[in-house]
C-alpha positions in Angstrom: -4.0 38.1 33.9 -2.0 35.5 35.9 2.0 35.3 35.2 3.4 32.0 36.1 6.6 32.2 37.4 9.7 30.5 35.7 9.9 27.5 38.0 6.6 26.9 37.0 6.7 27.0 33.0 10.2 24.8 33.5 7.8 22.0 35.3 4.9 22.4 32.7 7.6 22.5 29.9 9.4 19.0 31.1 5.4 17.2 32.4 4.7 18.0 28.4 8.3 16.6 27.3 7.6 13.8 28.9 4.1 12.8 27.5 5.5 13.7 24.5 8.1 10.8 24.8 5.8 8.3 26.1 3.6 8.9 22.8 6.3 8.8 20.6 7.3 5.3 22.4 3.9 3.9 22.2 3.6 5.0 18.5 6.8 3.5 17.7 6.0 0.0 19.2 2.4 0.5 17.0 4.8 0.7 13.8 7.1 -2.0 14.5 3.7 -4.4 15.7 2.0 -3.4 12.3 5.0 -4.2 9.8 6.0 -7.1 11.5 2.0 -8.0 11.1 2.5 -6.8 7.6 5.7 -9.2 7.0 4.3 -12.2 9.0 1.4 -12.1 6.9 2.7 -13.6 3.9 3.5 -16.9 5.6 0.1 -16.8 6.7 -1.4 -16.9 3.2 -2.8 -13.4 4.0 -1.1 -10.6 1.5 -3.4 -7.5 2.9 -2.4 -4.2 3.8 -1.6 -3.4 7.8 -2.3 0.1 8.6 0.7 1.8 9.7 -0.5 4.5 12.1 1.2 7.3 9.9 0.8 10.0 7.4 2.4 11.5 4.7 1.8 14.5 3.1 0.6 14.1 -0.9 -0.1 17.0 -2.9 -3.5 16.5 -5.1 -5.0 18.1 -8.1 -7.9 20.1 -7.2 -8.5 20.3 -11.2 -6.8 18.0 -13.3 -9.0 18.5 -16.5 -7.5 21.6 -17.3 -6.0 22.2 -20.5 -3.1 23.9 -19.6 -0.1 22.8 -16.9 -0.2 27.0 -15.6 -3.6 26.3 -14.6 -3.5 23.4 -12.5 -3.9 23.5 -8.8 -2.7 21.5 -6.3 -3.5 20.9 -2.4 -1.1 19.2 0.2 -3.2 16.6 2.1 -2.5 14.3 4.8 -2.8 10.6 3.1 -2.5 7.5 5.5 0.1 4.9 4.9 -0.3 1.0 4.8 2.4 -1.8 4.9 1.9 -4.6 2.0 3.8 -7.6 1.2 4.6 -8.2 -2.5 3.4 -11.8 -3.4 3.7 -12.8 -7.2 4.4 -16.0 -8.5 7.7 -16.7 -9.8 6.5 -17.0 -13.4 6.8 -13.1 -13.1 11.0 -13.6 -12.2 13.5 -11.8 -14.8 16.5 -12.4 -14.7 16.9 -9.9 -11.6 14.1 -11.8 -10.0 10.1 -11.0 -9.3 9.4 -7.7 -8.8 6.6 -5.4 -9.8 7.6 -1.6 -11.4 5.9 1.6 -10.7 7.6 4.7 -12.4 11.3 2.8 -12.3 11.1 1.9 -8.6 11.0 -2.0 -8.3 8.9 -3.6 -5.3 10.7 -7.3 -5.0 8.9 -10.3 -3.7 8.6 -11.7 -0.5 9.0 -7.7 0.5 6.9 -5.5 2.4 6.5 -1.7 1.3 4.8 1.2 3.1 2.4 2.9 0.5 -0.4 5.0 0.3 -3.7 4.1 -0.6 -3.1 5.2 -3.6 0.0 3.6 -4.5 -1.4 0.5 -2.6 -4.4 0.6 -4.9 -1.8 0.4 -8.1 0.4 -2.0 -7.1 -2.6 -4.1 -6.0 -3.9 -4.0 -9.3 -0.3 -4.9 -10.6 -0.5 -7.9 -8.6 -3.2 -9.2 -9.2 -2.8 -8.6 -13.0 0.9 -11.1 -12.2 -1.3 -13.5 -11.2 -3.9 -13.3 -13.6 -0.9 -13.9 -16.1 0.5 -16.7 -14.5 -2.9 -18.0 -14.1 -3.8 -17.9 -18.5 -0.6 -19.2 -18.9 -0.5 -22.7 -17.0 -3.6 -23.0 -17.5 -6.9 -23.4 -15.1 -9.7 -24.7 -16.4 -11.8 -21.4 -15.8 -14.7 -23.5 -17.7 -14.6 -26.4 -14.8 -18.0 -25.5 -13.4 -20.0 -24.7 -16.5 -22.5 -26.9 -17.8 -20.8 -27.5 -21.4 -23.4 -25.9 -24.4 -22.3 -28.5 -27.1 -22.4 -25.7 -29.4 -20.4 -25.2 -32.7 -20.1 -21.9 -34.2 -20.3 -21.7 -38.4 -22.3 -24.7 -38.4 -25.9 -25.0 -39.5 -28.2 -27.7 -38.6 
C-alpha cells in the first residue's frame, strides 16, 4: 500500500477545495437565474413553478393508516424544491391584503415562495380555488358556448 506524503494530500486537499467552490458558484448563480425566472414570470402572464436546483429534507409516513400515533413511522427523504409566484385576484384582499394561508403562514401576492411539491401542490389548489371564487362571483357566463335546451323543470306539456 502506497503512503502519499503530506505535500501531496495538502495539494489533493486544496485541487478538491477548489472544485468544491467553483460548484458551489455555479449552483448559486443556477438559484439566483431560477427565482428571478420564478419572479419575472408573473409579468409574463406565466405563474408556474421554476425548479430551484435544491433539496430539503421532509420526513414521510411510511404508514399513516394506523390507529395509534406510537405506531406511526416516519422516513426522512430528500424532496425537491420549486419557486412559485402567488397570483390571486384582488377580490381575495382583506384588509391586510391578498394572501393565501397554509397552517398560519401567509403567502402574499405578487410574491414568490420556494416550496416543495407538496406544498406547491396545496397552494396551487388554493389558488386556483381564489380564482374560481372570484370567477362565481362577477360572473362568467360559464353557459356562453352551450346550445341553450329551452327546458323548464316542474312543467308538463
Amino acid at each position: 500500500m502506497a503512503t502519499k506524503s503530506l505535500a501531496e494530500l495538502q495539494a489533493e486537499n486544496e485541487q478538491l477545495r477548489s472544485q468544491l467552490r467553483a460548484s458551489e458558484e455555479a449552483r448559486t448563480e443556477e438559484q439566483a437565474l431560477a427565482e428571478a425566472t420564478a419572479q419575472a414570470s408573473a409579468y409574463n402572464g406565466n405563474s408556474e413553478e421554476q425548479a430551484t436546483g435544491k433539496t430539503v429534507t421532509v420526513s414521510v409516513c411510511l404508514n399513516p393508516t394506523a390507529k395509534k400515533l406510537d405506531d406511526l413511522k416516519y422516513k426522512d427523504v430528500q424532496a425537491p424544491t420549486y419557486y412559485y409566484t402567488i397570483e390571486i385576484p384582488m377580490g381575495a384582499a382583506g384588509s391586510e391584503g391578498a394572501f393565501v394561508s397554509i397552517n398560519g403562514d401567509r403567502y402574499y401576492q405578487g410574491q414568490t415562495y420556494e416550496f416543495t411539491r407538496d406544498q406547491l401542490a396545496t397552494v396551487k389548489d388554493l389558488v386556483a380555488k381564489t380564482w374560481a371564487h372570484e370567477k362565481s362571483i362577477h360572473g362568467d357566463n360559464e353557459n356562453a358556448y352551450r346550445k341553450p335546451t329551452h327546458r323548464q323543470l316542474g312543467v308538463r306539456k
